[in-house]
N, C-alpha and C positions, 0 to 999 in steps of 0.2 A: 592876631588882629583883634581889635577892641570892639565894644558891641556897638559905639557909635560909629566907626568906619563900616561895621560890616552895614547895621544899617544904611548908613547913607549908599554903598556901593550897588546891597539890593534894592535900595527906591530904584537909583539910577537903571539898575540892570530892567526892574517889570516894568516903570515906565517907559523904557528904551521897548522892552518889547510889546507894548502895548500899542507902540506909532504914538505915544501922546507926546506933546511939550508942555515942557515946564506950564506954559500961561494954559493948555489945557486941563493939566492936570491938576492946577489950582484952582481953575472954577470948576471939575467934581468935586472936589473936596473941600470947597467952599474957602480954600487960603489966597494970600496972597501971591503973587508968581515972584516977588522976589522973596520969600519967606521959603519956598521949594527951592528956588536957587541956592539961597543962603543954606537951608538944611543939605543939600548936595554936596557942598565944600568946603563945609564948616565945620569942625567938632565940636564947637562953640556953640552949638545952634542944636537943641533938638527937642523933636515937640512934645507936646501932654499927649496924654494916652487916647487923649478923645480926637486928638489930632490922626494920633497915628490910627488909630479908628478910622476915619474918615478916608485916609490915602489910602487903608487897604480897599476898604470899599469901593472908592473909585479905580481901582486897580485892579480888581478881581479878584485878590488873592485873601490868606486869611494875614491878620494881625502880624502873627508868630512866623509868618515867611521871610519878614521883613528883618529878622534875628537872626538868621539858618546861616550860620558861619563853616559847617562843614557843608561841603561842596560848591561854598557859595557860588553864585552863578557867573558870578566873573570868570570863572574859569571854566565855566560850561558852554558846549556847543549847540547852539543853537539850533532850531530845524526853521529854515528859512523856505517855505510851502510855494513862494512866487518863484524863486529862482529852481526850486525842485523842478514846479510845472514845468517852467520853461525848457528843463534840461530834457524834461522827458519828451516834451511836443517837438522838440528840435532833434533828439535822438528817431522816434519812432516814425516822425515826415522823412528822412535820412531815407530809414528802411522800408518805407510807404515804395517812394521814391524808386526805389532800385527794382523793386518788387514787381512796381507796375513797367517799369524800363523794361527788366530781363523779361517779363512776361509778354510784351509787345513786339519786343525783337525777338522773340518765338514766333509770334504768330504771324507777322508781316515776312 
């Protein structure tokens, strides 16, 4: 993979994780939202350093993230913390549930 695919793949992947879009992530970084589009799908497209400066900042990450070809994060799994919660408050009401059932049908 080339360092303009990887970059363009990792914008995509931290701004994906971040919940931003394109048009938000071009006013932190003070660009245009088709200039973000364009660098996304483009190889033809990619920006000065003060640019990429700006993306990572508004992205939280450093500069050099945005370059990280081995493991890139395309192929990494995520840890998605809403659908966790959910699994867990629906697993442990489950066994709330039962808990309080078998314990009532004891005692009635």
């Amino acid at each position: 993979m080339g360092l303009r695919e990887t970059f363009r793949e990792n914008l995509r992947f931290y701004r994906k994780r971040s919940s931003l879009t394109q048009e938000k992530l071009s006013e932190l970084c003070g660009c245009n939202q088709n200039y973000i589009a364009e660098i996304e799908r483009s190889s033809s497209k990619f920006p000065k350093p003060e640019t990429i400066d700006s993306i990572a900042e508004a992205l939280n990450i450093r500069a050099s993230d945005l370059f990280i070809e081995d493991g890139c994060p395309k192929n990494a799994v995520t840890f998605d913390s809403t659908n966790f919660t959910k699994e867990v408050i629906s697993e442990l009401s489950e066994k709330i549930e039962k808990t309080i059932t078998d314990y009532l049908e004891k005692k009635i």
